[in-house]
C-alpha positions in Angstrom: -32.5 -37.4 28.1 -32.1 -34.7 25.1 -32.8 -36.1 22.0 -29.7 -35.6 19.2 -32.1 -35.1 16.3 -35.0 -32.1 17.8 -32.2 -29.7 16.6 -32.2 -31.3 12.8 -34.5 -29.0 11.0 -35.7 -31.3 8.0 -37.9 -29.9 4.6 -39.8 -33.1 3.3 -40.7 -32.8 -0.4 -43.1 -35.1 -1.4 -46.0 -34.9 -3.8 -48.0 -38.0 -2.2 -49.9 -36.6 0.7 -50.5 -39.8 2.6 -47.1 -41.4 1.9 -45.6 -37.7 3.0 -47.7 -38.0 6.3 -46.6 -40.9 7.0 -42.8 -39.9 7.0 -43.7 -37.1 8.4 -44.8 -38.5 11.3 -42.0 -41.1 11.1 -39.7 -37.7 11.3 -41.4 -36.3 14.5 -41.3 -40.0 16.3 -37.5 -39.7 15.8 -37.0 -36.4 17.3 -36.7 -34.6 13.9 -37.7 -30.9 13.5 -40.1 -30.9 10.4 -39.8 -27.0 9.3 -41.9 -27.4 5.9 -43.8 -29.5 3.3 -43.2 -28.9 -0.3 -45.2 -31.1 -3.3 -43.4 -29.9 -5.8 -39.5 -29.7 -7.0 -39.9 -25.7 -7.8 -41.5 -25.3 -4.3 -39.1 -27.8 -2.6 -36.0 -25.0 -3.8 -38.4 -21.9 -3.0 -38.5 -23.1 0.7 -35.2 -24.1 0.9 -33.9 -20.2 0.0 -36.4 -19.6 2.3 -36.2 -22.3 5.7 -33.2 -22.7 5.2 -33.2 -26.3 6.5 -30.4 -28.5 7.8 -31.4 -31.1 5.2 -34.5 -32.2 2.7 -36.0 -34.9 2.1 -36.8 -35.2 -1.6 -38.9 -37.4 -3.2 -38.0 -38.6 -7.1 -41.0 -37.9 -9.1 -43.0 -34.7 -8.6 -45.0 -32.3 -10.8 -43.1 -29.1 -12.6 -39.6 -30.4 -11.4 -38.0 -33.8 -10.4 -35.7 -34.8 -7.5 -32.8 -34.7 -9.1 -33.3 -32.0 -11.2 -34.4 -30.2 -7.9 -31.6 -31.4 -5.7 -29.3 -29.8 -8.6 -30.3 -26.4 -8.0 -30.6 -26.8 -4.7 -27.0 -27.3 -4.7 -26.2 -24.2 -6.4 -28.3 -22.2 -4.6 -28.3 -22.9 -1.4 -25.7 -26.0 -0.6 -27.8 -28.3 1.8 -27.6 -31.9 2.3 -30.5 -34.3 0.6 -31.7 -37.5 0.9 -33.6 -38.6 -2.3 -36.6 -41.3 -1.6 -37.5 -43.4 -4.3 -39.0 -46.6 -5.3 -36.2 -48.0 -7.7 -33.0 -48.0 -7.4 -30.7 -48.4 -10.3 -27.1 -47.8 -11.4 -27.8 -45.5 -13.8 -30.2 -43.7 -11.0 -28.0 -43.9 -8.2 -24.7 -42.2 -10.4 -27.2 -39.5 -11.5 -28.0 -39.2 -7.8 -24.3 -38.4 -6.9 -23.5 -36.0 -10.0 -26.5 -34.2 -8.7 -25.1 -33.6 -5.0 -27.9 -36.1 -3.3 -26.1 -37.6 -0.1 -28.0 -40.8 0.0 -31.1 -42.4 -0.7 -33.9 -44.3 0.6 -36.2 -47.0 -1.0 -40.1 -46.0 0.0 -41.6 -46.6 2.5 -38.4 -46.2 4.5 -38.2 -47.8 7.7 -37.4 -45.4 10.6 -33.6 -46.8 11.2 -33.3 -46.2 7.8 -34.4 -42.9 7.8 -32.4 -41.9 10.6 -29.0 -43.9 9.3 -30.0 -41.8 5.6 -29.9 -38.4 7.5 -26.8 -39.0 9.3 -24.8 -40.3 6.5 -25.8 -37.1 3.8 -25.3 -34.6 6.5 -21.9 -36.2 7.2 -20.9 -36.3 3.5 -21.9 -32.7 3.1 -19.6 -31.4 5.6 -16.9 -33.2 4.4 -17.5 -31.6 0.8 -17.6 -28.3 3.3 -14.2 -28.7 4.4 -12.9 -30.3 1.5 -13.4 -27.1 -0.2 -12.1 -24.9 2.8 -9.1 -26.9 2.0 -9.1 -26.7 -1.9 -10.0 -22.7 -1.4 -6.6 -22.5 1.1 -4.9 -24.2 -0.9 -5.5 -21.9 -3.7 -4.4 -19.5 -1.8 -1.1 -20.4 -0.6 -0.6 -21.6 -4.4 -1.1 -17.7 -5.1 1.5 -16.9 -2.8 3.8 -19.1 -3.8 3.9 -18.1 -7.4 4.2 -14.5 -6.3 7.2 -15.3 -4.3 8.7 -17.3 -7.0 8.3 -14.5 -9.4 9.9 -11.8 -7.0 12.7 -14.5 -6.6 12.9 -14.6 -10.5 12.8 -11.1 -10.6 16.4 -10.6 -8.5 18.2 -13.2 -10.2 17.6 -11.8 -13.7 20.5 -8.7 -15.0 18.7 -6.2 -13.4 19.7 -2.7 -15.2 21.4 0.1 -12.7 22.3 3.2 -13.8 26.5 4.0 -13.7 26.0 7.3 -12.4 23.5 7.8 -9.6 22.7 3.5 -9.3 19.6 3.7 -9.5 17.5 0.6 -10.6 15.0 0.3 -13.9 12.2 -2.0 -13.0 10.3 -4.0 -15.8 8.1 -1.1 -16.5 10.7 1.6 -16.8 11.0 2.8 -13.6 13.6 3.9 -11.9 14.0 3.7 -8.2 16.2 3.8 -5.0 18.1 0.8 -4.5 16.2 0.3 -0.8 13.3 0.9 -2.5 13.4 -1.4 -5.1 14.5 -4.1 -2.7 11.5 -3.1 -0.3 9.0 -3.8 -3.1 10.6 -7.3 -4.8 11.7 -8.9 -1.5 10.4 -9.2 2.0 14.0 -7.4 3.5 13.5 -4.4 5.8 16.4 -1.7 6.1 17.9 0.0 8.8 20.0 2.9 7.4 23.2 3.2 9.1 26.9 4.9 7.6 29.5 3.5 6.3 33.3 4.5 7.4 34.2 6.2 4.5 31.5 8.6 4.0 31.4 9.3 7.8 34.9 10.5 7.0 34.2 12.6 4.4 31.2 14.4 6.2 32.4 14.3 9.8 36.3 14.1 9.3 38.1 16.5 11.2 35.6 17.6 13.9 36.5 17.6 17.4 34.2 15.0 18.9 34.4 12.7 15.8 37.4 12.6 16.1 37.8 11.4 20.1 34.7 9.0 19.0 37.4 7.2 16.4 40.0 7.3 18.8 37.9 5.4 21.4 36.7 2.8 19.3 33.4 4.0 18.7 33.1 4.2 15.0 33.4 1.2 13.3 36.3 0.7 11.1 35.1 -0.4 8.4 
């Protein structure tokens, strides 16, 4: 039978070398990859950027750096999910916890269902701040759109200026353009250039095989 959790890679960061052993070997028991060991918060982020893990196991209290100051940067950095291990837990650690971008935490020594419930629940969380911000991020996106649209909508219903003589239109720069053209830049309308009756007339009038084409119908009327 294939064990779910031998594809987890896992960095544990703990500064306590037999409490780390044990957990590491609690890890391995459970099918868990264990990819690196880092006793310190500045060497548990080096090894992330370098491992790239699919999650870390980060104790509170270590030298140069804590947990929670380390899981901060991590998140930064490199996004991964974290499970902090401590001995206390208190409100005012568990909301600094959160605001850090820890997924959950575990009271030392954790027992192994914990440690495998903790894993499952922080790697879960982090992909749904993944697509939560895939979502945000297209959303954005279609906002963008929307306000362009809106302003080329705005832009047609305002007095746009047209010149008596040759109609050609000023756009809000100065410009003037081509009817078609203008239209073709503000608005998502294609053209296909046809002629109307009475300039066909005036340029084909008269001619032989213009004429037998009006007589049989074949240029519109109007």
């Amino acid at each position: 039978m294939v064990n779910k959790n031998q594809d987890i890679r896992i960095l544990l960061a703990e500064d306590d070398f037999l409490v780390g052993k044990e957990i590491e070997r609690t890890l391995k028991l459970k099918g868990y990859d264990v990819v690196g060991l880092a006793t310190t918060g500045t060497q548990a982020i080096e090894k992330v950027k370098t491992l790239k893990p699919d999650l870390v196991l980060m104790d509170i209290k270590m030298p140069e750096m804590d947990g929670l100051e380390a899981t901060e940067n991590i998140q930064k950095l490199c996004p991964t999910p974290v499970v902090i291990l401590t001995a206390h837990e208190t409100p005012d650690f568990l909301e600094k916890a959160s605001r850090v971008g820890a997924g959950a935490y575990l009271v030392k020594p954790p027992r192994p269902e914990e440690l495998e419930r903790g894993i499952c629940i922080a790697m879960a969380r982090h992909q749904d701040l993944i697509n939560l911000r895939e979502l945000l991020q297209t959303l954005e996106e279609k906002n963008k759109a929307l306000e362009k649209a809106l302003k080329e909508i705005k832009t047609l219903q305002g007095i746009i200026p047209i010149c008596a003589k040759c109609k050609k239109i000023r756009d809000d720069k100065g410009y003037w353009h081509q009817v078609d053209q203008y239209i073709a830049e503000h608005t998502e309308a294609q053209f296909s250039h046809g002629m109307c009756r009475k300039c066909s007339d005036d340029l084909y009038g008269g001619q032989d095989w213009y004429e037998e084409a009006v007589q049989n119908g074949e240029i519109p009327s109007s």
